[in-house]
KOLNU-562756 format. One record per residue (C-alpha): x, y, z; residue in one letter. Coordinates in Angstrom, 2 decimals. Each point is the difference from the previous one (the first is absolute). Layout:
BEGIN
NODE        u        v        w  res
NODE        X        Y        Z    a
...
REM end
This chain:
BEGIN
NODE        u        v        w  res
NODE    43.97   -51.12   -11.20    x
NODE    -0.18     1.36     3.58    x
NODE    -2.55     3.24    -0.47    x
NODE    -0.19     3.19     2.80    x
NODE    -3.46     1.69    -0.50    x
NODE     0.17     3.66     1.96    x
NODE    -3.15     0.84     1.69    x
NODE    -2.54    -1.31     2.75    x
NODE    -3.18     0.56    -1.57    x
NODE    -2.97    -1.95    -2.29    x
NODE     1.99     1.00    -3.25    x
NODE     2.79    -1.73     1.38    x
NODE    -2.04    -2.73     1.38    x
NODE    -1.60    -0.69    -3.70    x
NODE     3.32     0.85    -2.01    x
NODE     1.85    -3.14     2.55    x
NODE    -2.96    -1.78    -0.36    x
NODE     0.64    -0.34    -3.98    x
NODE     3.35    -0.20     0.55    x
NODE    -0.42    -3.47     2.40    x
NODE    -1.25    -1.24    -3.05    x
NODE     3.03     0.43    -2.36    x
NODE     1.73    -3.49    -0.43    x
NODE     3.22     2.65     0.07    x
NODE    -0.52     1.44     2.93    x
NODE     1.95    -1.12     3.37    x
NODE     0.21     1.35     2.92    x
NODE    -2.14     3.36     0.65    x
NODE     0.63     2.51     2.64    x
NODE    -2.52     3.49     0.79    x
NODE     1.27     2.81     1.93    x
NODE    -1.58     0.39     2.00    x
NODE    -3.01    -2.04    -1.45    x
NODE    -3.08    -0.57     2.15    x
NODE    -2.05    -3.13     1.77    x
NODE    -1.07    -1.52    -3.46    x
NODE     2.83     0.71    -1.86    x
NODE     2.09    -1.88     2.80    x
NODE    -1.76    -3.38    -1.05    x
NODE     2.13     0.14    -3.31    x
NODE     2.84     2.16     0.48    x
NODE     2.42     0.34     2.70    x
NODE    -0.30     3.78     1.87    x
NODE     2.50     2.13     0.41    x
NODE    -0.57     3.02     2.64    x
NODE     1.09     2.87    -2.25    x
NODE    -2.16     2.96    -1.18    x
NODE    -0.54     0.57    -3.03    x
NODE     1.90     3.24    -0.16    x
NODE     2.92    -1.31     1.41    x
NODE     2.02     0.22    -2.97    x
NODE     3.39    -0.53     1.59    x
NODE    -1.22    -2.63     1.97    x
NODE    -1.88    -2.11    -2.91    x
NODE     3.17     0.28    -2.25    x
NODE     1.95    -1.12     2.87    x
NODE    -2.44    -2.89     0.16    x
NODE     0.64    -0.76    -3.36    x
NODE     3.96    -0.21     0.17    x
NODE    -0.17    -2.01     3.14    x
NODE    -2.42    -2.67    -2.32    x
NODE     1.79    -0.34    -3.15    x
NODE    -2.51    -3.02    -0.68    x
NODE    -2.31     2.81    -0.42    x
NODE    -0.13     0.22    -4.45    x
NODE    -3.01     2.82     0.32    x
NODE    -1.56     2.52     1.82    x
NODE    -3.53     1.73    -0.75    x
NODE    -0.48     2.97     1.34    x
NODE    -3.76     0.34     0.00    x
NODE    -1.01     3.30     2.00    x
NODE     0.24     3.66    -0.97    x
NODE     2.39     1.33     2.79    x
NODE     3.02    -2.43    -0.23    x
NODE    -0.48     0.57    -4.20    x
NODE     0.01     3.77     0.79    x
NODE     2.92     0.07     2.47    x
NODE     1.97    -2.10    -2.78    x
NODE     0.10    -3.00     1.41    x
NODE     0.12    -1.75    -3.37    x
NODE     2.92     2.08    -0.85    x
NODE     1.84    -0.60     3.08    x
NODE    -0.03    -3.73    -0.61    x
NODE     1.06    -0.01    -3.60    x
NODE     2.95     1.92     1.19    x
NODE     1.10    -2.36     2.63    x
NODE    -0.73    -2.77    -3.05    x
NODE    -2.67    -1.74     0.46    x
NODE    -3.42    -0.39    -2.41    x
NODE    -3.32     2.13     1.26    x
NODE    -3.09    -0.24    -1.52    x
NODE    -1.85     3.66    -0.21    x
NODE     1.10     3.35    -1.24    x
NODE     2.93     2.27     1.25    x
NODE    -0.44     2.99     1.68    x
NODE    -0.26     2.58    -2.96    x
NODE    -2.29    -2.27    -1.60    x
NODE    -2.45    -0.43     3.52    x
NODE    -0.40     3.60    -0.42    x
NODE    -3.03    -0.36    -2.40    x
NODE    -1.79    -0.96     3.37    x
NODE     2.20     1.59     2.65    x
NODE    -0.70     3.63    -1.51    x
NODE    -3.58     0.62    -1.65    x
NODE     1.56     3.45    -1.34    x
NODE     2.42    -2.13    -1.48    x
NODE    -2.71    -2.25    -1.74    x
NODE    -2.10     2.49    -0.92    x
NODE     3.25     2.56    -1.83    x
NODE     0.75    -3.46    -1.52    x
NODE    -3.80    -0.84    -1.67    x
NODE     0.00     3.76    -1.30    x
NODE     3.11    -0.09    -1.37    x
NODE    -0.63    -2.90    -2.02    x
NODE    -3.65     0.32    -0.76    x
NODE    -1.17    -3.29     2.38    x
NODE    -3.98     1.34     0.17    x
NODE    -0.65     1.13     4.14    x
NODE    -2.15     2.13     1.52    x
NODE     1.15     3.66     0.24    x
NODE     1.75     1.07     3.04    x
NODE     2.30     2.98     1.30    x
NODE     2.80    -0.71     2.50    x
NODE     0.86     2.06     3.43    x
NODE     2.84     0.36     2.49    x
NODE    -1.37     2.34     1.79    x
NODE    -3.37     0.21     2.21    x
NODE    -0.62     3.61    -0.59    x
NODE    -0.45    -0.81    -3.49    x
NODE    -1.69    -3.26    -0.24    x
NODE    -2.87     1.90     2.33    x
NODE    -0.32     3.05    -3.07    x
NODE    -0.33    -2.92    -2.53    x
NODE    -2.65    -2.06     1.74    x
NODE    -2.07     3.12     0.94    x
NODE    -0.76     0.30    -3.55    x
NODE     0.82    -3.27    -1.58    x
NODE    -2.83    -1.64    -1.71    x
NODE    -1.21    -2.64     2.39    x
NODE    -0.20    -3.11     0.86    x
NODE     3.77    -0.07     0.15    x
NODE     2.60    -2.84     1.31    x
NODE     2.84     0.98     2.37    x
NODE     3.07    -2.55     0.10    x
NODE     2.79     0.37     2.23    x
NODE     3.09    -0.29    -2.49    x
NODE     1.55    -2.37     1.65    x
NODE    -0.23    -3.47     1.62    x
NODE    -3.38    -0.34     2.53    x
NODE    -0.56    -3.61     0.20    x
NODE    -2.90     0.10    -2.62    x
NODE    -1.89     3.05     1.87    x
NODE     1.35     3.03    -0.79    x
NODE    -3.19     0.81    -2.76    x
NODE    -3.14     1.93     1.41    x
NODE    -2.29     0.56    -2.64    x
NODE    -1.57     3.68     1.23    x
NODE    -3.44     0.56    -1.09    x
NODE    -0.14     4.01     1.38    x
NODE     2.53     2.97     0.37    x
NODE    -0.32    -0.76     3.82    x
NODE     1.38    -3.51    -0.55    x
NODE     2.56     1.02    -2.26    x
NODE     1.43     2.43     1.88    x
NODE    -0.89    -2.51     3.39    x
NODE     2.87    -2.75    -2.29    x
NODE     2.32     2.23    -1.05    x
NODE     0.85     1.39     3.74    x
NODE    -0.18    -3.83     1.39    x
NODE     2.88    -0.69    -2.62    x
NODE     1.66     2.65     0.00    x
NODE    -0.04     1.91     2.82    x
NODE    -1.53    -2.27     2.44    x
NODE     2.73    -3.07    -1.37    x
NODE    -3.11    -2.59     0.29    x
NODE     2.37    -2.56    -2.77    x
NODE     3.78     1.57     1.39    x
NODE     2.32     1.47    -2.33    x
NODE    -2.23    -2.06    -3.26    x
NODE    -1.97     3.16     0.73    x
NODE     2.66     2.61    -0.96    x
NODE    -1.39     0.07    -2.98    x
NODE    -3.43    -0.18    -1.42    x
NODE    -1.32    -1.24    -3.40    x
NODE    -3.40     1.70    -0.73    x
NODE    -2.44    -2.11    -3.29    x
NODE    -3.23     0.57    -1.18    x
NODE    -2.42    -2.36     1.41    x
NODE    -0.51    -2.81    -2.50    x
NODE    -3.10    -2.49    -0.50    x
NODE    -0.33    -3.35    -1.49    x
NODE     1.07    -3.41     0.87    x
NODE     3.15    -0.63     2.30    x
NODE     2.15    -3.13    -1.47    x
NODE     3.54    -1.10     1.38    x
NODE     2.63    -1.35    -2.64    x
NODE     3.32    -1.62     1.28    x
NODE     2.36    -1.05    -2.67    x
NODE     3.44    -1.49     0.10    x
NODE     2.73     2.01    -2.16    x
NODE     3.43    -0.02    -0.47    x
NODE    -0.09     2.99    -1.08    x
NODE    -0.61    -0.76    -3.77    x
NODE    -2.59    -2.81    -0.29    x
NODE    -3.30     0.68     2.10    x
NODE    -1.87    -2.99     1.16    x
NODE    -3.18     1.06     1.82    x
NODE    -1.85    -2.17     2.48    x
NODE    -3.23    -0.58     0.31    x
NODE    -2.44     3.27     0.64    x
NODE    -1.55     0.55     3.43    x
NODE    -1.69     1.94     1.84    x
NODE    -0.03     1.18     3.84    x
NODE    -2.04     0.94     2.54    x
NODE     1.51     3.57     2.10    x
NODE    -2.49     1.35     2.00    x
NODE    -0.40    -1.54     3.61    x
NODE    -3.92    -1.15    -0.36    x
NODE    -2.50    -1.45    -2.31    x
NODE    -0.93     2.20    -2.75    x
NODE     3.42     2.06     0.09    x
NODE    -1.12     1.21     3.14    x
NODE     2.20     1.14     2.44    x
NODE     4.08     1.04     0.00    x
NODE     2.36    -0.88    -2.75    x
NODE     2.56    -3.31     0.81    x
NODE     2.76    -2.02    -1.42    x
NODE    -2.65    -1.86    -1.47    x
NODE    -3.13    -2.14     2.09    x
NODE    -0.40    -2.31    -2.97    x
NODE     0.80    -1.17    -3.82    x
NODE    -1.05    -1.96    -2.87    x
NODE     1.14    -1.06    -3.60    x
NODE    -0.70     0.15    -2.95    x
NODE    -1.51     3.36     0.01    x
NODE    -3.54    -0.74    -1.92    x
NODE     0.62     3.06    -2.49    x
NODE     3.26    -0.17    -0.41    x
NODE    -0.04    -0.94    -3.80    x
NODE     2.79    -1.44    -2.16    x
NODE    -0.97     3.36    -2.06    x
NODE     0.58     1.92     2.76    x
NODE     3.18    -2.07     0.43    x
NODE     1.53     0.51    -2.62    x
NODE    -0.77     3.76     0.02    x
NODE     1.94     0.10     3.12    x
NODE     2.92    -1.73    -1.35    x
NODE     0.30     2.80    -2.41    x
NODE    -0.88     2.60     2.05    x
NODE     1.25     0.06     3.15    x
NODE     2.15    -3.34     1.02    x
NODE     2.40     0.14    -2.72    x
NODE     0.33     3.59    -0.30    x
NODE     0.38     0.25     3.92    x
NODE     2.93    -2.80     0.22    x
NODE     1.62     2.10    -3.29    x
NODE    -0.33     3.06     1.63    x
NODE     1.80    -1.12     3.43    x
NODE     3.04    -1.77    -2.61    x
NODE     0.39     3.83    -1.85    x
NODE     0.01     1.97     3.83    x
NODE     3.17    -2.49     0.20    x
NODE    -2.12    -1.86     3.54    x
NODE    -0.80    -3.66    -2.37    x
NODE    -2.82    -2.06     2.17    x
NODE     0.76    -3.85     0.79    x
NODE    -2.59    -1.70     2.11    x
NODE    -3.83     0.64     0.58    x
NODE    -1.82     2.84    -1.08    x
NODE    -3.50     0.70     1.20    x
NODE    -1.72     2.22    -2.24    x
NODE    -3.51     1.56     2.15    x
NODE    -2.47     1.19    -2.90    x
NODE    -3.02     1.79    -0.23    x
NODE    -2.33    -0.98    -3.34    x
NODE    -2.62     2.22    -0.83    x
NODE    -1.54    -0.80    -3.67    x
NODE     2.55     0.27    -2.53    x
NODE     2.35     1.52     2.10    x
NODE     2.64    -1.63     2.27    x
NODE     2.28     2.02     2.62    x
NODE     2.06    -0.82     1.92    x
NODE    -0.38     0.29     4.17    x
NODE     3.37    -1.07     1.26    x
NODE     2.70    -2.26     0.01    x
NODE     1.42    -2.36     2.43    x
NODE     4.13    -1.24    -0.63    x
NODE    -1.61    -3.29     1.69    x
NODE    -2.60    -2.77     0.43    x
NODE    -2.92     1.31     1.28    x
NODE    -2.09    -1.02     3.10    x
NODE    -2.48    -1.88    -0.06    x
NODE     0.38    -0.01    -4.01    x
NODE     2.62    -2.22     0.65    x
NODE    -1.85    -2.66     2.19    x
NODE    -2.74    -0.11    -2.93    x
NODE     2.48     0.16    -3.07    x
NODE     2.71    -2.40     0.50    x
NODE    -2.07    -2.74     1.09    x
NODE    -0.91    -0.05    -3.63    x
NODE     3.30    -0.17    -1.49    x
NODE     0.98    -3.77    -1.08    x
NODE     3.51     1.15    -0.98    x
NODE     3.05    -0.67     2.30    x
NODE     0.39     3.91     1.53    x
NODE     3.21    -0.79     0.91    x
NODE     1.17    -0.42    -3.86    x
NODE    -2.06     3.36    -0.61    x
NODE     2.33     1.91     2.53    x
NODE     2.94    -1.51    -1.27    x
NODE    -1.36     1.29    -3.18    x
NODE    -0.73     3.31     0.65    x
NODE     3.19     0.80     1.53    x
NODE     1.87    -1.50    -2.95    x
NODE    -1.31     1.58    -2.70    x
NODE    -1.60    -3.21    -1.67    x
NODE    -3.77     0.56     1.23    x
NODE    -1.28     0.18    -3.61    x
NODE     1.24    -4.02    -0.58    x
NODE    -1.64    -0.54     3.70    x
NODE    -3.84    -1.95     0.03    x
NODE    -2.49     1.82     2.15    x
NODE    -2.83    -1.77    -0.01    x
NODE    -3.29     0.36     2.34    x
NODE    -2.71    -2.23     0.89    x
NODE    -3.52    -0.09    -1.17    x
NODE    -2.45     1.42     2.83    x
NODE    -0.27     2.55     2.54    x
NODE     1.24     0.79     3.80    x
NODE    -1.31     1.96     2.82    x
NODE     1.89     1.31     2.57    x
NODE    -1.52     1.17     3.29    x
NODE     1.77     1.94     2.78    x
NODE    -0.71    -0.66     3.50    x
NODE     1.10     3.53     2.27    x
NODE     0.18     0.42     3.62    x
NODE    -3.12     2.33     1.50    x
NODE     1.37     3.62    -0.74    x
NODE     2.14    -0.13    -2.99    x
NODE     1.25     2.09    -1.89    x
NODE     0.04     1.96     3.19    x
NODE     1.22    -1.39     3.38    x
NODE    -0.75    -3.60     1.07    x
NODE     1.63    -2.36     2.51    x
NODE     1.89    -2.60    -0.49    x
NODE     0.28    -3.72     1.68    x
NODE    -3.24    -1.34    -0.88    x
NODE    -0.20    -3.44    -0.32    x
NODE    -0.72    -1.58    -3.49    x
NODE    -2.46    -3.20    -0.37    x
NODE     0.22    -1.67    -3.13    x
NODE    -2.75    -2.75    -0.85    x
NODE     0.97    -2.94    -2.76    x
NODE     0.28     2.09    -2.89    x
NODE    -1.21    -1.61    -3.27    x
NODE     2.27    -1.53    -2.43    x
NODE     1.85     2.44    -2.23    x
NODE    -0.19     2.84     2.00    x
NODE     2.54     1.64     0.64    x
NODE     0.53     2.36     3.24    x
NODE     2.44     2.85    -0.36    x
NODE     1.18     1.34     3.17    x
NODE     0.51     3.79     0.12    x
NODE     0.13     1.28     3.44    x
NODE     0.78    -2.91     2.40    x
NODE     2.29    -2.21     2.21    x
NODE     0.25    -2.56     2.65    x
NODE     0.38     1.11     3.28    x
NODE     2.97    -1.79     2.45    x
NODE    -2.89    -3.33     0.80    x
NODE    -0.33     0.05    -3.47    x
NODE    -3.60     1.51    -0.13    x
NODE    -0.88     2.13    -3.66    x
NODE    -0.79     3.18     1.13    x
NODE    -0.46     3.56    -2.08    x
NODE     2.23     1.82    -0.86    x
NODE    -1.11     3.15    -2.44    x
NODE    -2.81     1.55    -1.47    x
NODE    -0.12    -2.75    -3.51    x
NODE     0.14    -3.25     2.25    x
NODE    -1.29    -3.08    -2.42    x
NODE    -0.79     0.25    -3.65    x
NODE    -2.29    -3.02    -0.88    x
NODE     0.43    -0.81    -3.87    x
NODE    -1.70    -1.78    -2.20    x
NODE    -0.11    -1.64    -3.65    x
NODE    -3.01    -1.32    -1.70    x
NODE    -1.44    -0.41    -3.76    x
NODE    -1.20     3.53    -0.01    x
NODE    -0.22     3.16     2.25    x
NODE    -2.98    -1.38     1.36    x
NODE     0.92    -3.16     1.37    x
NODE     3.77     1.38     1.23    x
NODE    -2.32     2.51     1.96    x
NODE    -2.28    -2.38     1.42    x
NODE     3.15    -1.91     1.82    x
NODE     1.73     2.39     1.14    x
NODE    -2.51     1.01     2.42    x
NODE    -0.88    -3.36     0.59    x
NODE     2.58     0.35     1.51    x
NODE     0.66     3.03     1.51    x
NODE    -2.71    -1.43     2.54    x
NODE     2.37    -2.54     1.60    x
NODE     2.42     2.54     0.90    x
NODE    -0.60     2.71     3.25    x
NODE     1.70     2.41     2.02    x
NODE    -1.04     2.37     2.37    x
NODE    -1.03     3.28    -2.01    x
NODE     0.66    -1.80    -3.94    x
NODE    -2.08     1.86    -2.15    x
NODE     0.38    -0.37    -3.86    x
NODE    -2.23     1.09    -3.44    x
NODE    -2.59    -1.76    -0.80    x
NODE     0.09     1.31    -3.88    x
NODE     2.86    -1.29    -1.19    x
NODE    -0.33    -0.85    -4.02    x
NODE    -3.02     1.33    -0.24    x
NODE     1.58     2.95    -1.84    x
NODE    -0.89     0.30    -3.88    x
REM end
């Protein structure tokens, strides 16, 4: 089967990567894919959010049996939607289902209707009232943008002054667009920070394995929040006890909720939690892989994903294997100097003989007309790993690390080192 996987970035790079490796698979095409990605698919110059233009893709290619639609936006937009309507198989949630990410008022109405445990929170849509409430508001408090912000719309304010500084920037000052309409005000929660994807078809939950990220720009979560500067799985205290408590607490009760709110989730959900103790609450969700979870996660899985999608958009994911490898991976993130803020683009990439198994997920590149690989974002390179244990999967990756350069790369140096 012919596969198109939407998307340019190291998610897409990892989820084509496991892909390549389905007897089943054929021919695979990215749009609009990236320099790495380009070495097993073929690229096709469309955005993303080109709906009409994807879907138009897809009619002209009837040798095309799937799509997977792996970002946020095109989910959002209903891209999913668009190409079951024009007949043809898509891998990821429709559009009333994408809301769980797309709107965090939505997520949170949803977890306090139906008793999923989250931190406490009050919603706003208008400025002049989110300033009252933050003026008095126990503090620390988090301020999300309700909407989509390409995994930065969450400033955790420590005093009244940076409250009040977040809530003008989104939503007066438009710092995230229109996701900034709307603001979702929590209490400020502590504990340990673990990622969960799971495949559903919106009955049977399969999670994957737990992991855990790396936000903040600089060692020791120094530094201003990103889509993510590094990964690694298994999380170490992520217990089957803890598991299982999950299970029952908040990944079959959220995928039961969605089916009685009439908006039934096919595809990947990403379940952000916060464990403190005894208690587990949940963060956010995602209506999608996550990156870098992704680059760490599915290197992991021996099943055929291929057979899982099928699966999940069937119906049948409960008579579906998932099975995972022994062992751990590491994922590190190699930025251009100045992300998450501005940085240029162009630089040219080096890459040294990379060990065997490595694996190099490109996020932010692509060759230039002489064929050069040059930057081309703020996430350039993720250099992943897999070893016996956390320890050795660490120790490689930044073996190797040092045999790639470009001008201004900067990347953590703490990565697994998390308890």
């Amino acid at each position: 089967m012919n596969v198109l996987v939407v998307g340019g970035g190291g998610r897409e790079h990892a989820i084509i990567d496991k892909l390549s490796q389905s007897p089943k698979v054929g021919k695979i095409y990215a749009a609009p894919g990236n320099a790495g990605i380009a070495e097993l698919a073929e690229c096709v110059p469309l955005a993303a959010t080109d709906l009409g233009g994807i879907a138009d893709f897809v009619d002209a290619h009837p040798d095309i049996g799937l799509t997977v639609v792996a970002p946020d936006d095109p989910l959002a937009l209903g891209l999913v939607d668009l190409l079951e309507e024009r007949g043809h198989r898509a891998f990821g949630p429709r559009k009333n289902a994408a809301i769980i990410e797309s709107s965090k008022a939505f997520a949170k109405e949803l977890m306090k209707k139906y008793g999923i445990p989250t931190a406490a929170f009050h919603t706003f849509g208008e400025a002049a009232e989110a300033l009252d409430y933050v003026r008095t508001a126990p503090l620390p408090l988090v301020v999300k943008a309700d909407g989509l912000a390409l995994g930065k719309g969450v400033i955790i304010a420590q005093t009244r002054e940076e409250a009040e500084q977040a809530v003008r920037e989104v939503m007066c000052d438009k710092k995230f667009g229109a996701a900034g309409n709307r603001v979702v005000i929590e209490e400020f929660l502590t504990g340990r920070e673990v990622s969960v994807l799971a495949f559903t078809d919106g009955k049977t939950v399969r999670p994957m394995v737990a992991s855990q990220d790396h936000k903040r720009a600089f060692d020791h979560d120094e530094g201003l929040n990103t889509g993510g500067m590094g990964t690694f799985a298994p999380s170490r205290f992520y217990t089957p006890a803890l598991a299982e408590r999950c299970m029952k607490e908040v990944f079959q009760p959220t995928v039961a909720a969605m089916n009685a709110e009439g908006r039934p989730f096919k595809g990947v959900l990403y379940f952000g939690l916060m464990i403190d103790g005894e208690k587990v609450r949940v963060l956010e969700y995602n209506a999608r892989f996550g990156d870098p979870e992704t680059q760490v996660v599915l290197p992991l899985l021996k099943s055929d994903l291929l057979d899982i999608f099928q699966s999940c958009i069937d119906g049948t994911l409960e008579d579906q294997p998932v099975e995972w490898e022994e062992g751990a991976c590491v994922c590190v993130i190699l930025a251009s100097g100045g992300y998450p803020v501005r940085y240029e683009k162009g630089k040219p990439i080096t890459i040294g003989r990379l060990d065997e198994g490595i694996r190099l997920y490109h996020a932010g590149t692509k060759r230039t007309a002489d064929g050069q690989l040059v930057t081309d974002g703020g996430r350039v390179l993720g250099v992943t790993a897999k070893g016996r244990d956390l320890e050795e999967a660490r120790a490689k990756a930044y073996a190797n690390v040092e045999k790639i350069h470009f001008d201004g790369m900067f990347f953590r140096h703490d990565i697994g080192f998390k308890l």
